[in-house]
Residue frames as a rotation matrix with the C-alpha (Angstrom) as fourth column:
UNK 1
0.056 0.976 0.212 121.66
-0.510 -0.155 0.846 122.59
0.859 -0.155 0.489 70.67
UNK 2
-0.542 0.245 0.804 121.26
-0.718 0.362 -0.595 121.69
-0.437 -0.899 -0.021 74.53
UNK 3
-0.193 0.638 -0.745 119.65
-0.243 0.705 0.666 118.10
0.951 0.309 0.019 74.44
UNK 4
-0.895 -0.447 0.010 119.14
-0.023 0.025 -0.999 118.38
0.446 -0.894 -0.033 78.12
UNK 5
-0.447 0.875 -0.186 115.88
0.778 0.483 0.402 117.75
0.441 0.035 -0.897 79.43
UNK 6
-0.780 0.016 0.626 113.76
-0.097 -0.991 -0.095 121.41
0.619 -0.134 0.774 80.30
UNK 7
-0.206 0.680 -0.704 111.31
0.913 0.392 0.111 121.34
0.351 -0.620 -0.702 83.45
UNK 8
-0.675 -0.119 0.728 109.19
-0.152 -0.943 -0.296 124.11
0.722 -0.310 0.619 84.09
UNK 9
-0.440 0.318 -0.840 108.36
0.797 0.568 -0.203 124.35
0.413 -0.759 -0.504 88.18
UNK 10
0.364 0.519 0.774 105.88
-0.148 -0.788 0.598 126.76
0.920 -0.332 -0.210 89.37
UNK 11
0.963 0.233 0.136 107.17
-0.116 -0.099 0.988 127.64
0.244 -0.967 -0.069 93.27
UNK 12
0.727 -0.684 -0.061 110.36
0.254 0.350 -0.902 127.87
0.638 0.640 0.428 92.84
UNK 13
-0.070 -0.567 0.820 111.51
-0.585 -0.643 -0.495 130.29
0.808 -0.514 -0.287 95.64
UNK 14
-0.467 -0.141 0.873 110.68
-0.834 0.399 -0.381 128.11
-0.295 -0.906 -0.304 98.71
UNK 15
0.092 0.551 0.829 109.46
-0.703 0.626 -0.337 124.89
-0.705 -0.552 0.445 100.15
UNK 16
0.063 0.010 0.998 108.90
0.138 0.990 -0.019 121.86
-0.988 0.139 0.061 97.68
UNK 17
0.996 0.091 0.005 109.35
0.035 -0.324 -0.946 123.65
-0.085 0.942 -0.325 94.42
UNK 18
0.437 -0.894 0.095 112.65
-0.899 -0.433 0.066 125.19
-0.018 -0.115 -0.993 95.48
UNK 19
0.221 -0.113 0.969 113.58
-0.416 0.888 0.198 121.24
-0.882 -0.447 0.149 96.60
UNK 20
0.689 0.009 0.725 112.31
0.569 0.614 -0.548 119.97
-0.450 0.789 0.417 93.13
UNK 21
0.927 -0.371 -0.062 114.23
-0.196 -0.337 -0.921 122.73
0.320 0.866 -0.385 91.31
UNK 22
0.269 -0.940 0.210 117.72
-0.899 -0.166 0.405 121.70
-0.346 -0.298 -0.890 93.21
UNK 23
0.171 -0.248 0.954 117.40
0.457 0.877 0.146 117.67
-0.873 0.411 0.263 92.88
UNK 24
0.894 0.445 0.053 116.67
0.076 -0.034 -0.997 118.72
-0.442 0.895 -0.064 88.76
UNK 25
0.892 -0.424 -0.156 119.46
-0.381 -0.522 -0.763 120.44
0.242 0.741 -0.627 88.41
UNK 26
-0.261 -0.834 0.485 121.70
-0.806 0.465 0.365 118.19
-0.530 -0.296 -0.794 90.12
UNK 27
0.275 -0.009 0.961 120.17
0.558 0.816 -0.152 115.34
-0.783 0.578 0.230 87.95
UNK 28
-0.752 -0.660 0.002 121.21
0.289 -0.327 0.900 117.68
-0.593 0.677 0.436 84.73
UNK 29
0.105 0.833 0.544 118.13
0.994 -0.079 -0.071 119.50
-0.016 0.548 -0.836 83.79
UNK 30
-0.787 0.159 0.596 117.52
0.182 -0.863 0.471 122.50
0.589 0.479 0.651 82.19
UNK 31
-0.353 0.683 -0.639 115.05
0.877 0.003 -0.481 124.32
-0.327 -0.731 -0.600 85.07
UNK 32
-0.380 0.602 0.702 112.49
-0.049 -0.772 0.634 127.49
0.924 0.206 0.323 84.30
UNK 33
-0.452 0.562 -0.693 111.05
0.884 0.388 -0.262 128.16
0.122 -0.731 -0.672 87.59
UNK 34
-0.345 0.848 0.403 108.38
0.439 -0.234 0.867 130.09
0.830 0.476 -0.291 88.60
UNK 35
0.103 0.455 -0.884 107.52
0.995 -0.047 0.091 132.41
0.000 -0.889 -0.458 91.30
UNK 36
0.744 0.440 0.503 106.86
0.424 -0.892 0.155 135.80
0.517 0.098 -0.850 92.56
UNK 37
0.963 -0.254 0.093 109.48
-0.169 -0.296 0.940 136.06
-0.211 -0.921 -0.328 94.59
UNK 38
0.234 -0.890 -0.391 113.20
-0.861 -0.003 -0.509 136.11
0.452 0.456 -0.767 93.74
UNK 39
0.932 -0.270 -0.242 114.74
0.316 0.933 0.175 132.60
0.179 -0.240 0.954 93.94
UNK 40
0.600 -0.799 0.043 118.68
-0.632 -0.440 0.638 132.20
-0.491 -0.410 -0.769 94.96
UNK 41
0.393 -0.585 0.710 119.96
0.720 0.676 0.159 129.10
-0.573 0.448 0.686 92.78
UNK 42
0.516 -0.499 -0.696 123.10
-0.562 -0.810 0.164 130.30
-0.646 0.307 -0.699 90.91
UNK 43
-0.157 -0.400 0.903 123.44
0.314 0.847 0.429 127.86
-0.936 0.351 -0.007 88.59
UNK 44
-0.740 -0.171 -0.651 123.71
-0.455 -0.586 0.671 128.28
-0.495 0.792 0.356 84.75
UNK 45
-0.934 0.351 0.073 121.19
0.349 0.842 0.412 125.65
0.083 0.410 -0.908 84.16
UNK 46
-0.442 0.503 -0.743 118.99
0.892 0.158 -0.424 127.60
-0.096 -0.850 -0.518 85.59
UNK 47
-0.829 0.079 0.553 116.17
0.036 -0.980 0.194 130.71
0.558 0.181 0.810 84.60
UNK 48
-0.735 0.439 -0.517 113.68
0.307 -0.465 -0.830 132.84
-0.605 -0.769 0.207 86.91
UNK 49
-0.613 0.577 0.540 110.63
0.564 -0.159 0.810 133.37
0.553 0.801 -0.228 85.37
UNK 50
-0.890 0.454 -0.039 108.86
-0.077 -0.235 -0.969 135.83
-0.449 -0.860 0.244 87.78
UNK 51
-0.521 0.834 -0.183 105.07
-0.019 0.204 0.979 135.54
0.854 0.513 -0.091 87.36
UNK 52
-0.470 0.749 0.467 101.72
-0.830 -0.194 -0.523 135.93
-0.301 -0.633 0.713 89.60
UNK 53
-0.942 0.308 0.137 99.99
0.308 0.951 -0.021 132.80
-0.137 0.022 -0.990 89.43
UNK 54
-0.372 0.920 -0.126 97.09
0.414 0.043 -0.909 134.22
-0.831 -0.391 -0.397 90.94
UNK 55
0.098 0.268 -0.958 97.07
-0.707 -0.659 -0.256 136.91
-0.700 0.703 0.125 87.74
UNK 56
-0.085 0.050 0.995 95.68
0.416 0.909 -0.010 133.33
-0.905 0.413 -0.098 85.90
UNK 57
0.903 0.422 -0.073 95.11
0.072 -0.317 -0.946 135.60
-0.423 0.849 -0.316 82.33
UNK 58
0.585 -0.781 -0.218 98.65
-0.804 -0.594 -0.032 136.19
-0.104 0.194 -0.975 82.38
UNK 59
0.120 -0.727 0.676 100.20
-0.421 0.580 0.698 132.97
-0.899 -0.368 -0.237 82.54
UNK 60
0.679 0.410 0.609 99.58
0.466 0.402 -0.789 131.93
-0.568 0.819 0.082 78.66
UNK 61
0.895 -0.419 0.150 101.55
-0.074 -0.472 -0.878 134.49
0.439 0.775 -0.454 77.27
UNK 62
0.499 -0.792 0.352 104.23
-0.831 -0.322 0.453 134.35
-0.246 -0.519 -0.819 80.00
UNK 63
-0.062 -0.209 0.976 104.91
-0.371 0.912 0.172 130.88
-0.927 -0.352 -0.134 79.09
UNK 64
0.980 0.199 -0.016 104.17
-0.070 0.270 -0.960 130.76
-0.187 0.942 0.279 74.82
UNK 65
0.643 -0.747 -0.169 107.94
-0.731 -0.533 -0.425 130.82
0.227 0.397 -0.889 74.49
UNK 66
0.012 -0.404 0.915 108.43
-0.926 0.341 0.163 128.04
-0.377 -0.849 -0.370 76.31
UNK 67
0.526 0.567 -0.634 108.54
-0.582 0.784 0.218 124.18
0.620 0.254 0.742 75.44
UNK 68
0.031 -0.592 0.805 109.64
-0.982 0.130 0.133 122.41
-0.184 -0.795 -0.578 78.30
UNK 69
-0.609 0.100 -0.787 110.23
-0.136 0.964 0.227 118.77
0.781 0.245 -0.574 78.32
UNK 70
-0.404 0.669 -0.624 108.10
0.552 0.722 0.416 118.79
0.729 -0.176 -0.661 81.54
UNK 71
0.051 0.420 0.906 105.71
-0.268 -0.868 0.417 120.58
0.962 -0.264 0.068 83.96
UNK 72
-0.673 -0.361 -0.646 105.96
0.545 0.348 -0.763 120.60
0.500 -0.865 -0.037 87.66
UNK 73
-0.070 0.361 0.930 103.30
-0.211 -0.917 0.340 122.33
0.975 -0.172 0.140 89.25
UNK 74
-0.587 -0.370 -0.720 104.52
0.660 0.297 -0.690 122.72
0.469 -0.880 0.070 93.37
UNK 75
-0.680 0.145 0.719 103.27
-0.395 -0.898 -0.193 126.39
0.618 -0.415 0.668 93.73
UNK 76
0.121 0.755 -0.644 100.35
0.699 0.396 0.595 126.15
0.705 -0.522 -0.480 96.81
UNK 77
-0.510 0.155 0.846 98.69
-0.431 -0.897 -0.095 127.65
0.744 -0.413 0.525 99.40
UNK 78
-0.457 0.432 -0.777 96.94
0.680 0.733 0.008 126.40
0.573 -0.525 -0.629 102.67
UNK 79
-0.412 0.448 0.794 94.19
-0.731 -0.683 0.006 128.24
0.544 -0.578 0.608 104.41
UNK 80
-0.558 0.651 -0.514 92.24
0.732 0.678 0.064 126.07
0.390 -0.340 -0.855 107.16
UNK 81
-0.538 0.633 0.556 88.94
-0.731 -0.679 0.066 126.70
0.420 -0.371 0.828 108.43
UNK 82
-0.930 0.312 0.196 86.40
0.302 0.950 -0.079 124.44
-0.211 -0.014 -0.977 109.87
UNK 83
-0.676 0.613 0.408 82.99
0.428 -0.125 0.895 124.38
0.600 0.780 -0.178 108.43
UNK 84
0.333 0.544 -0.770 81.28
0.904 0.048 0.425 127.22
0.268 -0.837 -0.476 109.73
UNK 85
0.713 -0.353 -0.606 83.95
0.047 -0.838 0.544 129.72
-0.699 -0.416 -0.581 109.57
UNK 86
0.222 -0.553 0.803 85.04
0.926 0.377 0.004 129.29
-0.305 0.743 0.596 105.71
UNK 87
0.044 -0.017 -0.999 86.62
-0.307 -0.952 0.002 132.46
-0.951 0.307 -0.047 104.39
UNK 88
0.285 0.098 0.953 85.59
0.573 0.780 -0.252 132.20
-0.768 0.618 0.166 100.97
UNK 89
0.844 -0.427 -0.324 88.03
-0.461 -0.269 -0.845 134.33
0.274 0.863 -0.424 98.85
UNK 90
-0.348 -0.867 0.357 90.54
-0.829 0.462 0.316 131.70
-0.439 -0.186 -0.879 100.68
UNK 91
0.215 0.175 0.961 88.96
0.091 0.976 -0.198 129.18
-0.972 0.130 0.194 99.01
UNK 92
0.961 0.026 0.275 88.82
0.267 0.165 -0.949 130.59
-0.070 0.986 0.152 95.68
UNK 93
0.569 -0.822 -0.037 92.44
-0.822 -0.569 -0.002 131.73
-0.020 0.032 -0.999 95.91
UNK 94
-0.311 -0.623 0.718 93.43
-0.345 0.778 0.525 128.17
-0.885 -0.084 -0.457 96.51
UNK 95
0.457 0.235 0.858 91.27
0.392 0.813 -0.431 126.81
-0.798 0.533 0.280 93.98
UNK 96
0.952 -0.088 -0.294 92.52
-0.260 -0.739 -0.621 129.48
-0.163 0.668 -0.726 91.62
UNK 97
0.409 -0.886 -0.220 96.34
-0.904 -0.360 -0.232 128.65
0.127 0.294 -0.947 92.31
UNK 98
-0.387 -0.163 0.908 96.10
-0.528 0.846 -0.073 124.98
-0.756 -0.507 -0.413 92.34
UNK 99
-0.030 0.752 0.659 93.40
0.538 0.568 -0.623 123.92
-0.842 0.336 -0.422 90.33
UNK 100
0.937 0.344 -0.063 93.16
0.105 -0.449 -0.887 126.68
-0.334 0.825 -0.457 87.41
UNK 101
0.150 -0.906 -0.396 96.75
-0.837 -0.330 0.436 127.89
-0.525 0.267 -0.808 87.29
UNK 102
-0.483 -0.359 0.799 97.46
0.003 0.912 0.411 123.75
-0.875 0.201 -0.440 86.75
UNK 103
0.615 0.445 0.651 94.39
0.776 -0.198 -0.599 123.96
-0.138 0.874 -0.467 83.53
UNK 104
0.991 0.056 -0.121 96.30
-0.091 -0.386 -0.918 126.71
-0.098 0.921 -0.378 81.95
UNK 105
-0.028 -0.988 0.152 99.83
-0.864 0.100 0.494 125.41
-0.503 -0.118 -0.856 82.51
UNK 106
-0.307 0.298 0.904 98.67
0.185 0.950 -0.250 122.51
-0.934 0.091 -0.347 81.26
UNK 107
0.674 0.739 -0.012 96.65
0.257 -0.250 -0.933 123.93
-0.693 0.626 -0.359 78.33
UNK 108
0.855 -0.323 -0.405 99.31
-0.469 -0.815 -0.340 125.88
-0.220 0.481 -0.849 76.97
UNK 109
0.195 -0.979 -0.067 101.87
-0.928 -0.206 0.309 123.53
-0.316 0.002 -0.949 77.13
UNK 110
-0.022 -0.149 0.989 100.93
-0.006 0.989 0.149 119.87
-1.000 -0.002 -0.022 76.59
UNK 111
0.797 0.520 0.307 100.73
0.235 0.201 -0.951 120.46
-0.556 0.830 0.038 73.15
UNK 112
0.763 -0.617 -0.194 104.06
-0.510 -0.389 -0.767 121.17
0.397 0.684 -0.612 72.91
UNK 113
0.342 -0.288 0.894 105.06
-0.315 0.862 0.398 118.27
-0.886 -0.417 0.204 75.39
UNK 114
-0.500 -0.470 -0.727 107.42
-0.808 0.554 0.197 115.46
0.310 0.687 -0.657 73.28
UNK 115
0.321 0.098 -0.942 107.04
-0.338 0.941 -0.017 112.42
0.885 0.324 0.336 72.83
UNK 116
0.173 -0.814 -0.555 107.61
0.419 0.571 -0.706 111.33
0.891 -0.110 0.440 76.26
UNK 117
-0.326 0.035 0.945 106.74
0.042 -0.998 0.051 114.09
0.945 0.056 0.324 78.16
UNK 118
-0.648 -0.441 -0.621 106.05
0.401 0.497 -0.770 114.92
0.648 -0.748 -0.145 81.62
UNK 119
0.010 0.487 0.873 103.43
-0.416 -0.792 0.447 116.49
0.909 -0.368 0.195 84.04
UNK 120
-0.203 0.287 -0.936 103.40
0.673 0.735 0.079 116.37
0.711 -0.614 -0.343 87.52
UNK 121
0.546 0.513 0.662 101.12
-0.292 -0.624 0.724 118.02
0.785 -0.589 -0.191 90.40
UNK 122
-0.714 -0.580 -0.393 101.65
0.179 0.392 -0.902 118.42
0.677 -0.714 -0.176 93.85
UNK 123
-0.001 1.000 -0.017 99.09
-0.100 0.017 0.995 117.42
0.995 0.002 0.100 95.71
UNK 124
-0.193 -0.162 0.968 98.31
-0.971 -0.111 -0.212 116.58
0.142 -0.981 -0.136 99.51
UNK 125
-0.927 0.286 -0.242 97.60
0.375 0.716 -0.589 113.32
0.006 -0.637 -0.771 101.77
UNK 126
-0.869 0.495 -0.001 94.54
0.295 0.516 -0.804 115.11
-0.398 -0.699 -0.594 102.26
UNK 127
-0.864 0.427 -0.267 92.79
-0.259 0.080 0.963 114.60
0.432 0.901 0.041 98.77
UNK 128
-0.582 0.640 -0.502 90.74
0.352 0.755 0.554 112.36
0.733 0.146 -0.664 100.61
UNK 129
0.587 0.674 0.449 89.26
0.211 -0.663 0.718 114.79
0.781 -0.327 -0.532 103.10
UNK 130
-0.615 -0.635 -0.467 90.61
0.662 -0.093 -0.744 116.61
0.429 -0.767 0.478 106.54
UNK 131
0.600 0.745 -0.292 88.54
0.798 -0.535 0.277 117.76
0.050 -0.399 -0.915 108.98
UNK 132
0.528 -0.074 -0.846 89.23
-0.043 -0.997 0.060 122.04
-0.848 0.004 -0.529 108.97
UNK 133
-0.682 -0.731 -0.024 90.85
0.124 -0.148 0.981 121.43
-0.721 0.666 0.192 105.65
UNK 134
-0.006 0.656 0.755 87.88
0.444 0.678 -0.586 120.99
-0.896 0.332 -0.295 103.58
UNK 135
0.714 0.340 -0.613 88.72
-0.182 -0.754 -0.631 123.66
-0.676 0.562 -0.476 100.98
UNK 136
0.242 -0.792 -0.560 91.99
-0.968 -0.235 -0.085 123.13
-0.064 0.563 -0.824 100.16
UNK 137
-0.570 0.116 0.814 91.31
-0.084 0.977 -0.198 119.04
-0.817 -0.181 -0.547 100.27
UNK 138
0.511 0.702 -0.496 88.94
-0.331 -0.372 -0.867 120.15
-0.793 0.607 0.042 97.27
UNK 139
0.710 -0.353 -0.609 91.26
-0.703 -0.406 -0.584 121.76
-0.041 0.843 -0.536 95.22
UNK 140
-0.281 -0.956 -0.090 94.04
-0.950 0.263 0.166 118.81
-0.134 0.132 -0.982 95.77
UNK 141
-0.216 0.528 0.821 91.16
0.239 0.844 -0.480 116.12
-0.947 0.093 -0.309 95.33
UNK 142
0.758 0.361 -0.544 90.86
-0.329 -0.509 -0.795 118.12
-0.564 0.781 -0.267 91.70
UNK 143
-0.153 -0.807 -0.571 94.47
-0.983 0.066 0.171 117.90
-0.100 0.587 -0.803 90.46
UNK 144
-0.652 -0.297 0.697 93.72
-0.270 0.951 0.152 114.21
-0.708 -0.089 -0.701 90.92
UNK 145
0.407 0.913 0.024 91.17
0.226 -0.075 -0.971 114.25
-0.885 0.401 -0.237 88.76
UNK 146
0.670 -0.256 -0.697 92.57
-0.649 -0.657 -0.383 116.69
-0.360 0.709 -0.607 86.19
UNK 147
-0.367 -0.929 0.041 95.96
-0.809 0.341 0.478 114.45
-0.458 0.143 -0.877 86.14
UNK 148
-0.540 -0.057 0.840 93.94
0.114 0.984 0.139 111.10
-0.834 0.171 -0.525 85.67
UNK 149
0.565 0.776 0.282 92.18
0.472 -0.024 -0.881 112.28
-0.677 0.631 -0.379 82.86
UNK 150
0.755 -0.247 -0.608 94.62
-0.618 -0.576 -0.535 114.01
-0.218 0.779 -0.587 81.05
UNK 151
-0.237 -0.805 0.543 97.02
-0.436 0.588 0.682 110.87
-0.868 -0.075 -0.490 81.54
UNK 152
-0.073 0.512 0.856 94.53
0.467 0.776 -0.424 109.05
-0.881 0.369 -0.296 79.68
UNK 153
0.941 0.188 -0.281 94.34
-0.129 -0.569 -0.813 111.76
-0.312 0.801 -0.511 76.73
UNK 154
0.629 -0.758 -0.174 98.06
-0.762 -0.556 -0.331 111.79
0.154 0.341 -0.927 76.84
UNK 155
0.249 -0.615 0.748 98.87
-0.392 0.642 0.659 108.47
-0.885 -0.458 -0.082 76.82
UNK 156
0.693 -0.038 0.719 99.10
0.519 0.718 -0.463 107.54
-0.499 0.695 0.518 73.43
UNK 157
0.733 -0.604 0.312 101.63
-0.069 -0.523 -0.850 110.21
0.676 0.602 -0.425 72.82
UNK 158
0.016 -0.905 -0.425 104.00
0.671 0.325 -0.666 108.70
0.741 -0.275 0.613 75.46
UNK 159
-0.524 -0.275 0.806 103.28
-0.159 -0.898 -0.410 111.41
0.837 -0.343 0.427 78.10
UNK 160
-0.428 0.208 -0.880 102.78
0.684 0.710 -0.165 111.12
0.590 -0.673 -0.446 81.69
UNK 161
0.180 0.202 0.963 100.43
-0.489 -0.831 0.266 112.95
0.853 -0.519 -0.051 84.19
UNK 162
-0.022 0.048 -0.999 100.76
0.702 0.712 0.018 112.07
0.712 -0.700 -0.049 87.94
UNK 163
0.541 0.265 0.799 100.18
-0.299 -0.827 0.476 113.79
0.786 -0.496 -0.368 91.09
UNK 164
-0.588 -0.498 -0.637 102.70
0.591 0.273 -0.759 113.30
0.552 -0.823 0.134 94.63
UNK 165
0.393 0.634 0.667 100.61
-0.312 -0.590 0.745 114.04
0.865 -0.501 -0.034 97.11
UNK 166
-0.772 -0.543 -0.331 102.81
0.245 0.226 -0.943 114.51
0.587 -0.809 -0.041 100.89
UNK 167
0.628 0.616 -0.475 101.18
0.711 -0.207 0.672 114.57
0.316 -0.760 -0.568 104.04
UNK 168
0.978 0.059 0.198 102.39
0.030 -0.989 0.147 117.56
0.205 -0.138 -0.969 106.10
UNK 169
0.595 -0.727 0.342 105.81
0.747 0.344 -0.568 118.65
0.295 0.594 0.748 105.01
UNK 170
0.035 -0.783 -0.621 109.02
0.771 -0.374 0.516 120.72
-0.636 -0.496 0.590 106.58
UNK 171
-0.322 -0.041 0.946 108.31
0.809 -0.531 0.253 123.89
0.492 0.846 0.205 104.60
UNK 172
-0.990 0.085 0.113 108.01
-0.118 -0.935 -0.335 127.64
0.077 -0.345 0.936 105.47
UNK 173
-0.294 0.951 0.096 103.67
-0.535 -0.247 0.808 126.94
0.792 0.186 0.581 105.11
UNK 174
0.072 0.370 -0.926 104.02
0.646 0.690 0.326 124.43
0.760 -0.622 -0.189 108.21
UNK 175
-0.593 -0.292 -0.751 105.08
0.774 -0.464 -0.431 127.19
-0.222 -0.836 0.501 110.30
UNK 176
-0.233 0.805 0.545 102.06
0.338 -0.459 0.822 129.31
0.912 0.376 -0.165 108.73
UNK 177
-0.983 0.126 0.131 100.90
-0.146 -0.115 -0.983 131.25
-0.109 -0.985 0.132 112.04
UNK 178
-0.181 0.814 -0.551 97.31
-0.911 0.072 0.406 131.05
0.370 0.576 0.729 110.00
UNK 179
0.054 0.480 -0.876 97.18
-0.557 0.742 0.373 127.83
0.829 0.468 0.307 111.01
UNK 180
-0.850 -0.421 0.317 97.72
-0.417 0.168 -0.893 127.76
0.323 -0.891 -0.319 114.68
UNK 181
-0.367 0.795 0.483 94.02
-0.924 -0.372 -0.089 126.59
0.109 -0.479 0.871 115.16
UNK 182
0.928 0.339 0.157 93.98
-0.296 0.923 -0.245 123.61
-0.228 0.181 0.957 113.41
UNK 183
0.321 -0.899 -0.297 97.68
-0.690 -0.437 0.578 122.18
-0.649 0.020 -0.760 113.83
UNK 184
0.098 -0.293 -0.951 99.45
-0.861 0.454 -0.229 120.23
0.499 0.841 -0.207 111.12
UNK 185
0.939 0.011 0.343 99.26
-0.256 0.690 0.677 115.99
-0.229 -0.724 0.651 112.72
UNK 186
-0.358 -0.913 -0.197 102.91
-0.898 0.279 0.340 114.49
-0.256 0.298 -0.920 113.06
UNK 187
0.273 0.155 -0.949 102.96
-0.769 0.628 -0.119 111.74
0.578 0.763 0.291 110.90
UNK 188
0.958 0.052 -0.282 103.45
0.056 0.930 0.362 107.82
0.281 -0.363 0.888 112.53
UNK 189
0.395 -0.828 -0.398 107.39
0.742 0.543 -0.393 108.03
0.541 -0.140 0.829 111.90
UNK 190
0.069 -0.380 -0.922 108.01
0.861 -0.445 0.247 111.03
-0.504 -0.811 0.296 114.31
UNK 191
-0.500 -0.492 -0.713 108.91
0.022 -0.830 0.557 113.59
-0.866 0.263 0.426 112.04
UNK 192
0.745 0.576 -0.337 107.10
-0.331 -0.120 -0.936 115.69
-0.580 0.809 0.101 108.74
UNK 193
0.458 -0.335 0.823 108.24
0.885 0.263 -0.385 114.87
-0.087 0.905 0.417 105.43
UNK 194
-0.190 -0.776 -0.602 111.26
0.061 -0.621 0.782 116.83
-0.980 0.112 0.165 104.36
UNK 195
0.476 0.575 -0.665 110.79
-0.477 -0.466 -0.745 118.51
-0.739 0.672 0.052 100.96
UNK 196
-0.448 -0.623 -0.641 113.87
-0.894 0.303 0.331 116.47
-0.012 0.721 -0.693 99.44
UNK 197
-0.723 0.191 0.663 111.91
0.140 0.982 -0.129 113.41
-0.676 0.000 -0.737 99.68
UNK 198
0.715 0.689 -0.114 108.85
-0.031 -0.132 -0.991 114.80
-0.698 0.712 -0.073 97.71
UNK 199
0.643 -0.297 -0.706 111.36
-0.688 -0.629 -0.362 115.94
-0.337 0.719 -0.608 94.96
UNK 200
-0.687 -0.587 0.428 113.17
-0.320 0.773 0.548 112.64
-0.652 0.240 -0.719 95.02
UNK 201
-0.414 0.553 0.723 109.88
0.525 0.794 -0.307 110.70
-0.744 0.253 -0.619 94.07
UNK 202
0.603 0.296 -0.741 109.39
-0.309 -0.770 -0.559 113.82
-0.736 0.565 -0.373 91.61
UNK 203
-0.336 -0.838 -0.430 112.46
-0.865 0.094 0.492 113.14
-0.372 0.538 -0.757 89.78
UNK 204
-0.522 -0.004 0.853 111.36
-0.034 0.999 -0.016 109.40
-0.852 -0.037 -0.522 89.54
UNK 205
0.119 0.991 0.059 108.18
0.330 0.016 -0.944 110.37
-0.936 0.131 -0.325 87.99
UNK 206
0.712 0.207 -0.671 110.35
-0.247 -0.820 -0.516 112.13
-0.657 0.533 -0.533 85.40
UNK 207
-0.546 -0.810 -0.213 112.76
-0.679 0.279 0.679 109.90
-0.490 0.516 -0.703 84.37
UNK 208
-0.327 0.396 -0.858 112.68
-0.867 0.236 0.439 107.43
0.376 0.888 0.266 81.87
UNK 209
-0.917 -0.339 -0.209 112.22
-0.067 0.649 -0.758 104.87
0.392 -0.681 -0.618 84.14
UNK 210
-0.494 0.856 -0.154 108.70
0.167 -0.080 -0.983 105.69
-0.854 -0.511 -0.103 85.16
UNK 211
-0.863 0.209 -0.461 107.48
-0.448 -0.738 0.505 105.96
-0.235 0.642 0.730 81.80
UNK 212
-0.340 0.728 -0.596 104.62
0.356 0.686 0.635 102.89
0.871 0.003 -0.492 82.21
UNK 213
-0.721 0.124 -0.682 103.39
0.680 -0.064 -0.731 105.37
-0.134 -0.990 -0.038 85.42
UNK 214
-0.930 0.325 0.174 100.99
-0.250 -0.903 0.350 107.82
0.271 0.282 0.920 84.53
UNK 215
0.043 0.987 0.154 97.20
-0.363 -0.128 0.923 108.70
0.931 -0.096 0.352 86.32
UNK 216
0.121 0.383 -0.916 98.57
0.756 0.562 0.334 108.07
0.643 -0.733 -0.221 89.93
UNK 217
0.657 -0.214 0.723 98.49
-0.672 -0.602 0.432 109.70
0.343 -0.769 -0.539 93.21
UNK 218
-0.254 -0.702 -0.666 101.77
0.434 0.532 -0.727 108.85
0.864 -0.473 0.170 94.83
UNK 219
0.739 0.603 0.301 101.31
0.002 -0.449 0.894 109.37
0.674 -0.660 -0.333 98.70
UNK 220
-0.435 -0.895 -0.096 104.25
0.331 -0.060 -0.942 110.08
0.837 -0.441 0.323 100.72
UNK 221
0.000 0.421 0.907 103.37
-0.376 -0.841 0.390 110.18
0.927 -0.341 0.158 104.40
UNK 222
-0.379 -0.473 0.795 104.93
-0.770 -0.315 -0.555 108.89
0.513 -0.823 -0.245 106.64
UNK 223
-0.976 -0.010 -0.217 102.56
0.191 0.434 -0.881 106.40
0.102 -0.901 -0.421 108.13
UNK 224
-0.923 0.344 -0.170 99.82
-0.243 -0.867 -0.435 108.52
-0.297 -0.361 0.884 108.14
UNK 225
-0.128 0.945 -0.303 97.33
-0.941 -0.019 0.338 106.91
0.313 0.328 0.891 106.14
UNK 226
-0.904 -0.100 -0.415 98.08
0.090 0.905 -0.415 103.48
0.417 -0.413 -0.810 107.84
C-alpha cells in the first residue's frame, strides 16, 4: 500500500495549480490534478483527472473514488469590470468556479479527509476589495469565509482549512488581453509573484508542520498591502 500523502489540485494544466502540482511531487506526493485541458507532468506519481469545473453537477461523481489526503483548490478565473459595465454571466462563472466548485469539492471529500487532513484555497490580495475587480474580489472574499468556518468544523478532527491569497501573479491570466483596461498593479518589490512562491507557502500549509494553522488567509504580495 502507497503510504504517500494524495493531494487533489483543481488547475492543474497552467499557472499556480500546475506550480503546486510540481513542488508536490517533488516533496513525494501522490498528485490527482484537475483540469480541462491536458497537463504535461510525466511523472508516475502523478494522474489527470480531466473534468469541467464549470459542469458543477458533475464534479461529485467524478471525484467519489477518490480519498485524497488533501484538497487544493487553484483552478480560477479573472474577469474585470468597473461598476457600471459588469458582465454578469462573468460574475456568475467566477462565482461558480471559485466559490461553488470549492462547496462541492469540499462536500464530497472532507468526510473522507484523515485525521490530519488538508484543504487549501487560492485566493487573491484582493479579498478585501479592488476597484474594477469587484466581482471576482467577492468570490475570493467567500473562500475566506467558507475556509474559516469549515476550519472551525474541522478542527477537532485534526484538519486544516486555509486560504493563500497572492496579489498579482506571473501566470498565463496576467497576460489576459481581457484585462487590458484595468491593468494588473506591480507590486512594491518590482516584480509579480512567481507561481513557485504561492506553491511553496502551499506545501507549508500541508505539511505536518503547519498543523496548529488552520482559518487563515496567508497574503503573499509583495509589498502591496503595506
Amino acid at each position: 500500500m502507497d503510504k504517500r500523502p494524495h493531494a487533489l489540485v483543481t488547475g492543474a494544466s497552467s499557472g499556480i495549480g500546475a506550480a503546486i502540482v510540481e513542488r508536490l511531487l517533488r516533496d513525494d506526493w501522490r498528485v490527482t490534478g484537475i483540469s480541462r485541458r491536458p497537463v504535461t507532468f510525466d511523472h508516475p506519481a502523478f494522474e489527470h483527472l480531466s473534468l469541467d469545473l464549470a459542469e458543477v453537477d458533475s464534479i461529485a461523481a467524478a471525484v467519489a473514488d477518490l480519498a485524497p489526503t488533501a484538497l487544493v483548490h487553484a483552478a480560477g478565473l479573472l474577469k474585470v469590470a468597473p461598476l457600471g459595465s459588469l458582465d454578469h454571466d462573468d460574475g456568475a462563472a467566477m462565482w461558480r468556479l471559485h466559490v461553488d466548485v470549492a462547496e462541492r469539492l469540499a462536500d464530497a471529500l472532507a468526510p473522507r479527509l484523515p485525521k490530519g487532513g488538508r484543504i487549501v484555497f487560492i485566493g487573491s490580495r484582493t479579498a478585501s476589495g479592488a476597484a474594477g475587480r469587484g466581482q471576482y474580489a467577492a468570490t475570493k472574499a467567500a473562500l475566506v469565509a467558507l475556509a474559516r468556518s469549515w476550519a472551525s468544523e474541522l478542527a477537532p478532527r485534526g484538519i486544516t482549512v486555509n486560504v493563500v491569497a497572492p496579489a498579482a501573479t506571473e501566470t498565463p491570466m496576467l497576460k489576459d488581453p481581457t484585462r487590458a483596461t484595468i491593468a494588473p498593479k506591480l507590486p512594491p518589490i518590482g516584480r509579480f509573484i512567481q507561481p513557485e512562491e504561492v506553491a511553496a507557502a502551499v506545501a507549508f500549509l500541508l505539511s505536518d508542520e503547519a498543523a496548529a494553522i488552520t482559518g487563515q488567509q496567508f497574503v503573499i504580495c509583495g509589498g502591496s498591502s503595506l
